[in-house]
C-alpha positions as CSV (number, residue, x, y, z in Angstrom):
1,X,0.0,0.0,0.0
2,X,0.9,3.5,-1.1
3,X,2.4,6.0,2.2
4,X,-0.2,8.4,0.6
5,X,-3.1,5.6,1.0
6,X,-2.4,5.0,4.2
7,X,-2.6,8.5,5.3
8,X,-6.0,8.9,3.7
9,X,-6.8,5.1,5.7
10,X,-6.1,6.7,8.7
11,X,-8.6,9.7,7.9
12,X,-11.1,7.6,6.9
13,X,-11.1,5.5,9.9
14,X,-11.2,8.4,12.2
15,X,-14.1,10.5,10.6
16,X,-16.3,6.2,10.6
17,X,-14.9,6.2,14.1
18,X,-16.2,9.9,14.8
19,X,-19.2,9.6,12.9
20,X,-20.3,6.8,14.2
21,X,-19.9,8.4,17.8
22,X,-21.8,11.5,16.7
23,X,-24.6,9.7,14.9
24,X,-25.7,7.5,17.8
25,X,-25.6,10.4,20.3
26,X,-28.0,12.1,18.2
27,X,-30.6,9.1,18.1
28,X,-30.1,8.6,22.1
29,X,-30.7,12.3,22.2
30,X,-33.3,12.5,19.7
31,X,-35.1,9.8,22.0
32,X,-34.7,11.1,25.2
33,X,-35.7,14.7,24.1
34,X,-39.1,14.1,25.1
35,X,-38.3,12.6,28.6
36,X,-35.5,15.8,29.2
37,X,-36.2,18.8,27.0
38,X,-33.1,20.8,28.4
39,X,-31.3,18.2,25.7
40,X,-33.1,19.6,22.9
41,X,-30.5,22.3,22.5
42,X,-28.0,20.3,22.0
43,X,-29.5,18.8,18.8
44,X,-28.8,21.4,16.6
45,X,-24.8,21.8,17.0
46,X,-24.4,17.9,17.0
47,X,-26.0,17.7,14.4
48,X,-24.1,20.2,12.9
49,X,-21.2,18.1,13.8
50,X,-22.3,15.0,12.8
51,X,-22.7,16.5,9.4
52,X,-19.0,17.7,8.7
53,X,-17.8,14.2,9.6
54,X,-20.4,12.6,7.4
55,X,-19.1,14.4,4.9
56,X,-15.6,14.1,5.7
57,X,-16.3,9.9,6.1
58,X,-17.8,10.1,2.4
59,X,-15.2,11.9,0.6
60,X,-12.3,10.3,2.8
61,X,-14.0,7.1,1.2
62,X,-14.1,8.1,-2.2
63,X,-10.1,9.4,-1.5
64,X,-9.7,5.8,-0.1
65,X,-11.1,4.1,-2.9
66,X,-9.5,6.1,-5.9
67,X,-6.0,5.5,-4.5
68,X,-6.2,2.0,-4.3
69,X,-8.0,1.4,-7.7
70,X,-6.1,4.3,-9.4
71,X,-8.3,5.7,-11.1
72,X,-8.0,8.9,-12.8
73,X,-10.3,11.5,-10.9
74,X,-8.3,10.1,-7.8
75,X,-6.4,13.9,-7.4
76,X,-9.8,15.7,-7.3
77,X,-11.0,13.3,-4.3
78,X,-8.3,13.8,-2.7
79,X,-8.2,17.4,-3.1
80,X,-12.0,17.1,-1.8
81,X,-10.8,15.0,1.4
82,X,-8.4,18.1,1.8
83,X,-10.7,20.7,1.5
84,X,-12.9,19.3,3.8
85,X,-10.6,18.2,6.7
86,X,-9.2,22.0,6.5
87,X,-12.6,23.6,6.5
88,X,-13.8,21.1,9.7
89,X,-10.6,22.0,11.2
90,X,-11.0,25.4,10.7
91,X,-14.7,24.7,12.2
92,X,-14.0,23.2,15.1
93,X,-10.9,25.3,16.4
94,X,-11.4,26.5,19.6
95,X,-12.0,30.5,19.6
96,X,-10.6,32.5,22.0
């Protein structure tokens, strides 16, 4: 396996790992909503945050799957997975 595929490996585990995490806190909050409203807030920003990684997980994928099959558009996916690690990162950077 190609150095550069195992980078993008790593990323794409990470944002399943993440996403997975994200998702299943919003269906135990989603469910408990009704039982505790003061966790209705919270909905909003994780799903917010469940979104970015979603979308990180999907384009880390297609990243993923280009590199190992080589196939032609496999710059632009990973100039995709780029893009959108950068612009989550920028996201989710603590402001002072």
């Amino acid at each position: 396996m190609r150095p550069a595929a195992v980078l993008i490996a790593i990323v794409f585990g990470s944002s399943a790992a993440i996403s997975f995490g994200l998702v299943a806190t919003v269906i135990v909050l989603f469910v408990l909503k009704g039982k505790y409203p003061e966790y209705g807030g919270e909905l909003v920003p994780l799903m917010k945050s469940s979104s970015w990684f979603l979308l990180l997980l999907a384009a880390s994928g297609a990243s993923l799957y280009s590199t190992l099959k080589e196939l032609r558009w496999r710059r632009a996916a990973v100039a995709a997975m780029c893009l959108i690690l950068l612009g989550s990162g920028l996201y989710f950077w603590p402001r002072g």
